[in-house]
DODO-479370 format. One record per atom (N, C-alpha, C, O, CB): x, y, z; residue in one letter. Coordinates in pm, whole numbers, plus 50000, padded with zeros to 5 digits. Glycine has a CB too. Layout:
BEGIN
XYZA...
END
This chain:
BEGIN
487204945448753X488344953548712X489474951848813X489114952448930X487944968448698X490764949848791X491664948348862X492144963948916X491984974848861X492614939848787X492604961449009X493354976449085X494614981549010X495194976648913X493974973249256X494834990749069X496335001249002X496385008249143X495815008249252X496015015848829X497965017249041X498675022449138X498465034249102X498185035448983X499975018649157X498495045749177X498365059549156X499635067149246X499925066849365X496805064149203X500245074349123X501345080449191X501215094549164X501085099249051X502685074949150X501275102249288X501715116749284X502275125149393X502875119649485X500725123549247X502075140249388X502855144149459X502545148349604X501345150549625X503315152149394X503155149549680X502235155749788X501935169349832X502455176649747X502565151349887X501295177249932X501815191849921X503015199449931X503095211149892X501325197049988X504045192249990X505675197050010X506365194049859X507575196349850X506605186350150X505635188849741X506685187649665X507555173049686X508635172749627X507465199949694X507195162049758X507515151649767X506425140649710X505395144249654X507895151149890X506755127349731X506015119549632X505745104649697X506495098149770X506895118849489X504185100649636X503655087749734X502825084949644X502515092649553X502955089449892X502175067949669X501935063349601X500645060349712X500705062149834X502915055649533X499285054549622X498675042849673X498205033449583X498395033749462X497685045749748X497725026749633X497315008149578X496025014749590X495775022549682X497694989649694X494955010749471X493565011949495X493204997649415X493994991149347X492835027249434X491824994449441X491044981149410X490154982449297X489784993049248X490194976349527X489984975949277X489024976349106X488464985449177X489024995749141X487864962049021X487384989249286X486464993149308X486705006649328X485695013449343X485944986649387X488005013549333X488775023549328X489135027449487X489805037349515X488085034349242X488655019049575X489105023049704X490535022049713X491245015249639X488485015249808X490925029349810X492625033049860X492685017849979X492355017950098X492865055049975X493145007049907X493554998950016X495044999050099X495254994250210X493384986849963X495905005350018X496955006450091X498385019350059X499035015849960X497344992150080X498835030650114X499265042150117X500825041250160X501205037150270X498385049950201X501635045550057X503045047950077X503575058850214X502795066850265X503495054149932X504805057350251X505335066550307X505525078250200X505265075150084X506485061450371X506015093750227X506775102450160X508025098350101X508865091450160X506985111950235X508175103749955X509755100749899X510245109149877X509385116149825X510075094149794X511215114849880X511585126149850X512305125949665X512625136449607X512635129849982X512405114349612X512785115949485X511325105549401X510835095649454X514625109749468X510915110749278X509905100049239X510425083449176X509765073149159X509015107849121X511765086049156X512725071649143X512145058749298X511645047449298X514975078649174X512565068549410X512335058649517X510745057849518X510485047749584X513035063349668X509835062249486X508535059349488X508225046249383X507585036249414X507775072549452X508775048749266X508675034149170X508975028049210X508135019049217X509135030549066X510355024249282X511065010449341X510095009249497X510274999049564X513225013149373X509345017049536X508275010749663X506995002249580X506384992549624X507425026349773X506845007349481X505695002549411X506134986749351X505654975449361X505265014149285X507314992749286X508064977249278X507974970049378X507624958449353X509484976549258X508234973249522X508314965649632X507114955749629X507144943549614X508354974349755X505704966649651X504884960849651X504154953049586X503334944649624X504594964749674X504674958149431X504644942649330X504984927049356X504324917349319X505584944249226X506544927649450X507164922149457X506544909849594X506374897649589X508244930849451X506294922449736X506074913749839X504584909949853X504404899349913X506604919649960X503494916549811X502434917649825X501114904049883X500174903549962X502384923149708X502124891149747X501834880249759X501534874349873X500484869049910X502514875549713X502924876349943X503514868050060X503134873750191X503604884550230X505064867250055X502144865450271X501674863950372X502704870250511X502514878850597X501344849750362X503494863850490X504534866250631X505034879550601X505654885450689X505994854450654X504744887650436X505134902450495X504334912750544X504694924450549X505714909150411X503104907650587X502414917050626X502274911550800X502314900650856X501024918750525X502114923850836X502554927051012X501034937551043X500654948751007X504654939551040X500434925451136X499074926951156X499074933751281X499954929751358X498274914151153X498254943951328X498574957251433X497444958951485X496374954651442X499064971651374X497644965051577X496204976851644X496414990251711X496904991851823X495334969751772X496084997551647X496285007251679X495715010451870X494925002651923X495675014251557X496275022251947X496285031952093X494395023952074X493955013852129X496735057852082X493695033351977X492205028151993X491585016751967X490365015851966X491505034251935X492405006651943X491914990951917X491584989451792X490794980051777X490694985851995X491864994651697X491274993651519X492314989451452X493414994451426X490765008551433X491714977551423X493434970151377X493454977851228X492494983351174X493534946951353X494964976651172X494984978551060X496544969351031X497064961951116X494794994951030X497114971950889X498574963550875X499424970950780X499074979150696X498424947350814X500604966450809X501714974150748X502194964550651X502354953650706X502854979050849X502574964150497X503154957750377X504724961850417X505234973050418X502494964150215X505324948350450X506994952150476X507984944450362X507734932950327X507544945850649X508904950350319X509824948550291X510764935850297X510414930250401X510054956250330X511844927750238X512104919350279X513574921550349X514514913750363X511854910850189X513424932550379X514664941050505X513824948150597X514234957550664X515914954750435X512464943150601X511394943750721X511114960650726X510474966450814X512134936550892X511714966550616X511164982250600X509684980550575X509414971150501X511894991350463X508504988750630X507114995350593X507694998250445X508765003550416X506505010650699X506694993250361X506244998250223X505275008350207X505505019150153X505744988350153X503675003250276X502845002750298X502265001450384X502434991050447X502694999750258X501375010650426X500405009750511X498755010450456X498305014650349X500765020050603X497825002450621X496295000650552X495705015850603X496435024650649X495184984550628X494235017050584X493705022750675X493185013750846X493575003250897X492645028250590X492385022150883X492355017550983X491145006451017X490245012850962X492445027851051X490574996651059X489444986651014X488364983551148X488924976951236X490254971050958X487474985751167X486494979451220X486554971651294X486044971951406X485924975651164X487584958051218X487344941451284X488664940651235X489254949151168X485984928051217X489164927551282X490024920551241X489144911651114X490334910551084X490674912951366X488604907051050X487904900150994X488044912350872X489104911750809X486534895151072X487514918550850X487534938850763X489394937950757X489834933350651X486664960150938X490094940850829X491324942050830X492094931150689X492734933650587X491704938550990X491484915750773X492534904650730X491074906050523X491084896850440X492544881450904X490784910250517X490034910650392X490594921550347X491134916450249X488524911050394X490944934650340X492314945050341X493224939950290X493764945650196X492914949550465X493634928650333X494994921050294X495044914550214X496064914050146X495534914150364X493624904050178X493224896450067X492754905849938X492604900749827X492084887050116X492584916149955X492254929949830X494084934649806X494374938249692X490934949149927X495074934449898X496264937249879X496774927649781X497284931349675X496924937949996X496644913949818X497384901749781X496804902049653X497664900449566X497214887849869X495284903849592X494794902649484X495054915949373X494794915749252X493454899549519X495674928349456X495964934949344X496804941749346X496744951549272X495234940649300X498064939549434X499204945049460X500184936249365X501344937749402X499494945149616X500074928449268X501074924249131X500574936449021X501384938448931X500684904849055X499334944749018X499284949648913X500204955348847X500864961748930X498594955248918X500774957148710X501624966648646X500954980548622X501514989548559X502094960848517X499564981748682X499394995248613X499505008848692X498795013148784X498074995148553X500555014248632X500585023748790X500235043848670X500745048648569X503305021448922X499005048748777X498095060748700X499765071048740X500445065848829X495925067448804X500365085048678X501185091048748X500115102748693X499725106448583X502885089948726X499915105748816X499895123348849X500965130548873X500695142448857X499195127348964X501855129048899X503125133548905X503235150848793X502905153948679X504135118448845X503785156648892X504145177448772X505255176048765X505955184448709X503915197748845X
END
């Protein structure tokens, strides 16, 4: 089963998205939007950059657990991962991004 997007709200009444995998895990989590317009056009983003290798910006977090950020092609964060184990766990994160971050199907929970 291919992944989707799930959009809703958060507890303030603002709005975020994540990328989940066929398998329904959360591979990758929006910033806050404050309108649900700019939440579609991030999802768009990530339709858009997801593909492409050079936009993702590979990290490690204060405790050494790498994780990566989905950027923009004005180098804005789209997306962020959780946090990973290995670099090996991480860079497979990215290959679950690349494989289902074109989906069109986005779930809205949205009130």
């Amino acid at each position: 089963m291919a992944g989707w997007f799930e959009l809703s709200n958060s507890s303030d009444g603002q709005f975020r998205f994540v990328l989940k995998a066929g398998n329904a895990e959360i591979i990758l989590t929006s910033e806050l939007y404050k309108q649900k317009a700019s939440a579609l056009n991030g999802i768009a983003s990530v339709q858009k950059n997801s593909n492409l290798d050079e936009r993702y910006e590979r990290k490690e977090a204060k405790n050494g657990k790498p994780y990566f950020n989905l950027k923009a092609t004005n180098h804005q964060v789209i997306g962020n991962s959780q946090m990973y184990a290995s670099e090996a766990a991480r860079d497979n994160g990215i290959k679950s991004v690349k494989a289902n971050g074109s989906t069109d199907v986005i779930k809205d929970f949205t009130v």
